[in-house]
C-alpha positions as CSV (number, residue, x, y, z in Angstrom):
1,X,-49.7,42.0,20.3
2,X,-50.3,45.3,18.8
3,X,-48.5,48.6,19.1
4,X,-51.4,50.3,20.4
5,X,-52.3,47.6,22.6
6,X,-48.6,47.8,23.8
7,X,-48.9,51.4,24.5
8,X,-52.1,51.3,26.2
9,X,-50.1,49.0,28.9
10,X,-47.0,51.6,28.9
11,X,-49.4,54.9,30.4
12,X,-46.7,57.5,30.1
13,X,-45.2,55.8,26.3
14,X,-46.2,57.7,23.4
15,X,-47.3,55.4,20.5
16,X,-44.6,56.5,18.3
17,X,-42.3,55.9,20.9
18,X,-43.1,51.9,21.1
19,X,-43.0,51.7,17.5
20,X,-39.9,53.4,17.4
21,X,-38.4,50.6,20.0
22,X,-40.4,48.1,18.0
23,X,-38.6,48.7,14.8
24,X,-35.2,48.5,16.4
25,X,-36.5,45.5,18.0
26,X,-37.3,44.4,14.2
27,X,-34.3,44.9,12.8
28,X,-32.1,43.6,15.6
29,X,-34.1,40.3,14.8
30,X,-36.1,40.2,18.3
31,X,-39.5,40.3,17.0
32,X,-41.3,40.3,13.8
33,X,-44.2,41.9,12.5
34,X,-47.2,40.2,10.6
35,X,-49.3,42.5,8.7
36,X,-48.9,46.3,8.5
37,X,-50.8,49.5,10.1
38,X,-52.4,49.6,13.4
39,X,-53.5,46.1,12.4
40,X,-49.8,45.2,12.8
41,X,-49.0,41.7,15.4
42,X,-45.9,41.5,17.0
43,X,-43.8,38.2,18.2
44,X,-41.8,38.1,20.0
45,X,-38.3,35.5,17.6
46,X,-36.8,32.7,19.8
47,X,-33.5,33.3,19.3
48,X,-30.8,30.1,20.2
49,X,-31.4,27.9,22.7
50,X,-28.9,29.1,25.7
């Protein structure tokens, strides 16, 4: 998924908001980000197995 997509189903989130979330999400190891820019995907890391 992209950020903008990600915003556009958050009305009422700002863009740099869900990037800002994003990027704690990143570096907290929850997601990962292929590419760069508005281009950007998303995924969501499988972390552990219970």
């Amino acid at each position: 998924m992209t950020h903008v997509a990600l915003a556009d189903a958050c009305p009422g989130v700002s863009r740099d908001k869900v990037l800002l979330v994003l990027r704690a999400m990143k570096t907290e190891g929850s997601v990962a980000s292929t590419g760069k820019g508005r281009s950007a995907k998303w995924i969501k890391l499988v972390t552990g197995m219970g």
